[in-house]
C-alpha distance (Angstrom), angle and dihedral (degrees) to the residues before:
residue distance angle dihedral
X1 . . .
X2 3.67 . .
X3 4.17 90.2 .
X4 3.90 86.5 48.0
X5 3.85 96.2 56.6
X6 4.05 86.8 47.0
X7 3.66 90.2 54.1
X8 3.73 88.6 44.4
X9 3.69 91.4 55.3
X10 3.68 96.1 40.8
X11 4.08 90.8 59.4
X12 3.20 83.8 42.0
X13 4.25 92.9 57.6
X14 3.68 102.3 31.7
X15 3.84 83.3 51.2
X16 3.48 95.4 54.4
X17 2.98 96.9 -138.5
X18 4.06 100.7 -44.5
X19 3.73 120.4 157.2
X20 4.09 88.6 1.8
X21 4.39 95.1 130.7
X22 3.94 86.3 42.0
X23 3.61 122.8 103.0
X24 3.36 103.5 -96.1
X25 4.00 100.0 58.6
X26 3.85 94.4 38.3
X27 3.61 92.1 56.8
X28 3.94 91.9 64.8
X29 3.93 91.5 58.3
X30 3.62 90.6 82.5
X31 4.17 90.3 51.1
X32 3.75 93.3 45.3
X33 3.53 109.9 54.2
X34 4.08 97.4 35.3
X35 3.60 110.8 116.4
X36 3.61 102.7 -121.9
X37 3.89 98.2 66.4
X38 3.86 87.7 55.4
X39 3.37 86.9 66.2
X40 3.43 113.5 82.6
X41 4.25 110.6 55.4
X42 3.61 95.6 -134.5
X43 3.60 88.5 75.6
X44 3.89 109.8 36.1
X45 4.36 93.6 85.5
X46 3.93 89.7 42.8
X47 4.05 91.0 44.3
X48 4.14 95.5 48.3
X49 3.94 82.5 48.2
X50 3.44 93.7 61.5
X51 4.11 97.6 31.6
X52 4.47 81.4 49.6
X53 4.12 85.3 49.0
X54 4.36 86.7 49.1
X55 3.41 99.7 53.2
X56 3.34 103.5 34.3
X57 4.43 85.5 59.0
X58 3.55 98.2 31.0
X59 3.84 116.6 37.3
X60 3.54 96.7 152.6
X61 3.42 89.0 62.4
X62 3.54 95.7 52.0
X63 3.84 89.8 55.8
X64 4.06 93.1 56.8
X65 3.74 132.3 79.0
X66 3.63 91.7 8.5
X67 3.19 100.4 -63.4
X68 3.35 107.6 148.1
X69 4.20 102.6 55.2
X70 4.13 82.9 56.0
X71 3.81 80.6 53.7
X72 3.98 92.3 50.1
X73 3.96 91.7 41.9
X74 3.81 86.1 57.6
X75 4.20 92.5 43.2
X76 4.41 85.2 49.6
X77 3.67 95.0 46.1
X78 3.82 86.6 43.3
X79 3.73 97.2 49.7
X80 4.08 89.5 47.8
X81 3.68 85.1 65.7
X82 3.82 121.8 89.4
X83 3.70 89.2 -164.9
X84 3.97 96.3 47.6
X85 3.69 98.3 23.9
X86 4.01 90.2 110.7
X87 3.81 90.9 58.7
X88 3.54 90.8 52.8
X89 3.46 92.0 61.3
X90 3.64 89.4 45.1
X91 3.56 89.4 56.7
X92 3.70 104.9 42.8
X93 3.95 87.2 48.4
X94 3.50 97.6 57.3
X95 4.24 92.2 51.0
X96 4.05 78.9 62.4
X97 3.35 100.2 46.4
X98 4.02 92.6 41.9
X99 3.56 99.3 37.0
X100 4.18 109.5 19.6
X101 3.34 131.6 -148.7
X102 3.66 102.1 -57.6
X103 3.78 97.1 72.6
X104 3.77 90.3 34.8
X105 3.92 99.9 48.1
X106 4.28 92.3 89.9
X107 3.90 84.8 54.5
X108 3.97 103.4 35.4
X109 4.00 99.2 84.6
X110 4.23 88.5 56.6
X111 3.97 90.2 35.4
X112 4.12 80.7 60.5
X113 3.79 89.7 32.3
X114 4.19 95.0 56.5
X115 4.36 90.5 40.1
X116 3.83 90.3 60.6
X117 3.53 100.3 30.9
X118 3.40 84.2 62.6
X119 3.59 97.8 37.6
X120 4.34 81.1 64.6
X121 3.35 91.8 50.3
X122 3.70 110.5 42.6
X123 4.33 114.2 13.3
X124 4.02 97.5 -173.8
X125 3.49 115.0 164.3
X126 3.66 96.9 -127.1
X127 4.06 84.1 56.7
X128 3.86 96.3 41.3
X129 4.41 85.8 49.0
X130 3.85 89.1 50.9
X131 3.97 99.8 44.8
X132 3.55 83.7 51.8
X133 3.50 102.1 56.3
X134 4.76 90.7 37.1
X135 3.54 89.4 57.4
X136 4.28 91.2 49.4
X137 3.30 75.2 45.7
X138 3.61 100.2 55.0
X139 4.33 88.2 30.2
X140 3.97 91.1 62.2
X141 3.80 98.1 46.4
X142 3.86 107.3 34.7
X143 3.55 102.3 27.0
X144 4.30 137.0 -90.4
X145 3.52 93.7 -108.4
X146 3.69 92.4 47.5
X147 4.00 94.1 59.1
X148 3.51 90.4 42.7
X149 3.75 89.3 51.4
X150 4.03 89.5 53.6
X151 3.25 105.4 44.8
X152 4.12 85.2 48.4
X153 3.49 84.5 63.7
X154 4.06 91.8 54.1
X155 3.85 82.9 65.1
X156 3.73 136.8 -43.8
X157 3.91 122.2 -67.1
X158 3.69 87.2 -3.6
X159 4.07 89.7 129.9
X160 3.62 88.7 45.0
X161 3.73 87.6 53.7
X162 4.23 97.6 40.3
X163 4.41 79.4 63.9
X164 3.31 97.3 62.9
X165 3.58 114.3 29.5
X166 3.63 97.4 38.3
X167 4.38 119.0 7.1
X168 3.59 94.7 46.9
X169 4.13 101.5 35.8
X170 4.05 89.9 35.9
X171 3.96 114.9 28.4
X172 4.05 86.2 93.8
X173 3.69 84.5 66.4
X174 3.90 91.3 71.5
X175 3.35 117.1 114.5
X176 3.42 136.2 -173.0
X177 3.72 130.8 53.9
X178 3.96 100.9 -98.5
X179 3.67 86.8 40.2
X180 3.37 104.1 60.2
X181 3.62 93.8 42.0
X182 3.57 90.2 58.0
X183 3.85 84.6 48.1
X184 3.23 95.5 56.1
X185 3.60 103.0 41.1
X186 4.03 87.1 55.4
X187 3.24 88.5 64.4
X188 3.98 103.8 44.9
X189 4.00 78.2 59.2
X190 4.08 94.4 53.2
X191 3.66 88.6 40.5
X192 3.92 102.0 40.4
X193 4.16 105.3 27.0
X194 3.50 107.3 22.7
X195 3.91 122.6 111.4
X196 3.55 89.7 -166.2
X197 3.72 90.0 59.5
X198 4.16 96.2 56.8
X199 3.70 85.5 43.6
X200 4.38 126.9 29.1
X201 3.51 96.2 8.7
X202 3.40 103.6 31.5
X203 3.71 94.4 117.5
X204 3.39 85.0 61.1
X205 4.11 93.3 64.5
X206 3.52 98.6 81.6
X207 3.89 97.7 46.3
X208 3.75 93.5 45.0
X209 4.20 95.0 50.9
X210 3.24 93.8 48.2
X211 4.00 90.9 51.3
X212 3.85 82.9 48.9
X213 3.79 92.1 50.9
X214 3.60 81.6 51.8
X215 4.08 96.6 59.7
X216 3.64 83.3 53.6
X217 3.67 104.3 50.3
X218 3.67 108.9 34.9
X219 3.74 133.5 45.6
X220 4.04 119.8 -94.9
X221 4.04 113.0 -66.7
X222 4.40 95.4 -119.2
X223 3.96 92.0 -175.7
X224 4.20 112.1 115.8
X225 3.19 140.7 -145.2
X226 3.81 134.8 -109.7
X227 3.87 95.8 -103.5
X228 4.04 88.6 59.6
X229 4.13 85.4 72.5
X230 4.04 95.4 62.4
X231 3.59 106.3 94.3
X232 4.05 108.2 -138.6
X233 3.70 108.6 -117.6
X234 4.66 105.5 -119.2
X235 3.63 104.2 -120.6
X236 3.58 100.8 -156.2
X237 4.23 105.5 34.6
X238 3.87 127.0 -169.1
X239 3.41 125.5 60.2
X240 4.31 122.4 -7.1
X241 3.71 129.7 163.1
X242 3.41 115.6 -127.8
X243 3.52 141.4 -124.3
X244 3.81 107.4 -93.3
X245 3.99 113.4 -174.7
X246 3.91 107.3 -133.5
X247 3.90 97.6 -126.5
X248 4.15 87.1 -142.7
X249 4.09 99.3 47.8
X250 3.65 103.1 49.8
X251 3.78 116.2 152.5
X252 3.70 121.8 -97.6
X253 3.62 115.6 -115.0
X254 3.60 116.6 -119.3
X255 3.45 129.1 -158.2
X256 3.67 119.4 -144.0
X257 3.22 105.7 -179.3
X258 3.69 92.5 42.2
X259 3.77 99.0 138.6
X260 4.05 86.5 74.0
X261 3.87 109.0 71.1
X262 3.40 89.4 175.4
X263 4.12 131.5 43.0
X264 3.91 89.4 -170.6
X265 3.91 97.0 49.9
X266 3.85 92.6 47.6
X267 3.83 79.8 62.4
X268 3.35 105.0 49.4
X269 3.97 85.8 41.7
X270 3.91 93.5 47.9
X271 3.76 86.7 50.4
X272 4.12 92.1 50.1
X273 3.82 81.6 53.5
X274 3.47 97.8 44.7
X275 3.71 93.5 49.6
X276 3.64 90.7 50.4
X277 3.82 92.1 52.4
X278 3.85 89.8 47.2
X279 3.29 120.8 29.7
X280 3.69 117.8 -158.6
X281 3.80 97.7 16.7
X282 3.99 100.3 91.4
X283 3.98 93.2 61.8
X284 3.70 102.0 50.8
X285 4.44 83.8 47.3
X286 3.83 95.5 46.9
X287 3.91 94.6 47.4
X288 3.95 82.6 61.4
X289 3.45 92.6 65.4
X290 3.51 133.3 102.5
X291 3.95 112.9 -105.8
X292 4.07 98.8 -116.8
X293 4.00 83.5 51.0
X294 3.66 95.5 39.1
X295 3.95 85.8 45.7
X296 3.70 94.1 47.5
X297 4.03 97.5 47.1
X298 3.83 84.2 52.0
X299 3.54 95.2 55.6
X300 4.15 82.6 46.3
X301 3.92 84.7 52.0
X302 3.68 98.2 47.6
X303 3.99 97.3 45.5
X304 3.50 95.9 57.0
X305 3.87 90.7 38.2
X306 4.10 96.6 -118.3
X307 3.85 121.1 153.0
X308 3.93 111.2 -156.2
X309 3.94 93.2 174.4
C-alpha cells in the first residue's frame, strides 16, 4: 500500500495537478484521511505524500464536506508523535501555503496551541529543529507581528519566552537546506519588521542577530537534547511493513520561500529598509554586537552595497 500511495502522489505531481477535482482523485479523500489507515507506521510518510499532493491540486476540495478538520485531526495526531512529528509539520505547512490564512484563521490559535503544548511536553531535538524552521515559515509569509500576536494568545509572554529558551539557544540545530532558510528568514522578519521587536522584546534584538549571524557562519549545531533519549512506546506491536522510498518517485522539492535567493541579502536589504524607516536606530543596535558578528554583518552590508549608518 505504501508503493501505491507514492504512485498516487507522483501522478498526482508530474500532473500538476491535472484531473485532481475529477472523480477519480476525489473519491480517495474518504480512504485517506479515515483513521484506521493511519494506523499502521508503514503508511503514515507515504499517506501525508499523497494527502500534501491533494491539497496542494485541489483546494476547493479540501474546503468541502469537511474536509479540512479530518485534515487537522490527522496534522494533531501527527504532531503528538515523536516519530511522525516532522510530517506533521510538513502537513500543516503545506495547508498554509496552499490555502493561506483566510481558510486557516478559525484553526490557527489551536494549530499554535497543539505545537507548544507539545513542545512542554516532549522537547526532542528533531521537534525543537522543525518548530523552528514552521514558524519562519509562518513569520516570512503572514507577517512577524502576526505570529507573535498568535502565539500571545496561547498564553501571555509565551513568544517572548519561545526567543530565549528555544530560537536563540536552538536555531543552529536546523538542518536542512529549506529549513534553515526558512529559519533564517523568520528571523530577518522579527528582527527587521516587527514592532514588538523595537519595543517588548527589544532586548532580545541583539541576542537573536547574533544567533542568526551564527546560522550563517558556522556549520549546523548536531548536539541533542535530553528528550531525544526517551524511546517512544509502538502503539500497535507485531508485525508492520515499512515505509520503503521508491528510488524512481521521490518527491519534488519545493521551495517556498523561493522569491529569496539569498537568506543573507534579505538581511542586509531588510536592514537598508529598516534604517530608512528609522533613522538612528541601526547604529546604537549594531555597536551591541559582538565584533565577529558585527564584522560578519558588515561584510553582509558591503557585498550587497547597503549603508545602515
Amino acid at each position: 500500500m505504501p508503493y501505491v500511495f507514492q504512485m498516487l502522489s507522483l501522478l498526482l505531481e508530474l500532473g500538476g495537478g491535472a484531473g485532481a477535482s475529477g472523480g477519480a482523485y476525489r473519491a480517495l479523500w474518504g480512504s485517506v484521511v479515515a483513521p484506521p489507515l493511519w494506523e499502521r507506521a508503514g503508511h503514515v510518510r507515504a499517506l501525508v505524500r499523497l494527502l500534501c499532493a491533494l491539497v496542494a491540486h485541489d483546494t476547493q476540495a479540501v474546503r468541502e464536506k469537511g474536509r479540512l478538520s479530518a485534515v487537522l485531526g490527522v496534522f494533531q495526531k501527527l504532531i503528538a508523535s515523536k516519530t511522525n512529528d516532522h510530517e506533521g509539520f510538513y502537513l500543516v505547512q503545506t495547508l498554509l501555503y496552499k490555502l493561506g490564512m483566510q481558510d486557516l484563521e478559525p484553526y490557527i490559535k489551536q494549530i499554535m496551541t497543539l505545537l507548544f503544548q507539545r513542545l512542554s511536553s516532549s522537547k526532542t531535538t528533531k521537534y525543537v529543529k522543525g518548530l523552528i524552521a514552521f514558524l519562519g515559515f509562518f513569520a516570512a509569509h503572514f507577517g512577524a507581528d502576526n505570529l507573535i500576536e498568535i502565539v500571545e494568545s496561547v498564553q501571555p509572554n509565551m513568544f517572548s519566552m519561545y526567543v530565549q529558551r528555544i530560537l536563540i539557544p536552538d536555531v543552529q540545530k536546523v538542518s536542512g537546506t529549506l529549513e534553515r532558510k526558512a529559519a533564517a528568514v523568520g528571523c530577518v522578519k522579527l528582527l527587521c519588521e516587527s514592532a514588538a521587536f523595537r519595543g517588548p522584546l527589544a532586548p532580545m534584538w541583539t541576542p537573536l542577530m547574533q544567533a542568526l549571524i551564527s546560522v550563517f557562519e558556522l556549520p549546523c549545531d548536531e548536539s541533542s537534547l535530553p528528550d531525544d533519549h526517551f524511546v517512544e512506546v509502538d502503539d500497535a506491536p507485531g508485525y508492520q511493513a515499512a515505509y520503503s522510498q521508491l528510488s524512481c518517485a521521490k518527491p519534488p522539492s519545493q521551495d517556498p520561500l523561493e522569491s529569496i535567493s539569498s537568506p543573507q541579502q534579505y538581511l542586509a536589504e531588510s536592514l537598508g529598509a529598516m534604517a530608512r524607516a528609522n533613522p538612528g536606530l541601526l547604529p546604537q543596535k549594531l555597536s551591541e554586537l559582538e565584533e565577529p558578528h558585527r564584522a560578519a554583518l558588515q561584510m553582509y552590508l558591503n557585498k550587497y552595497s547597503v549603508q545602515v549608518c
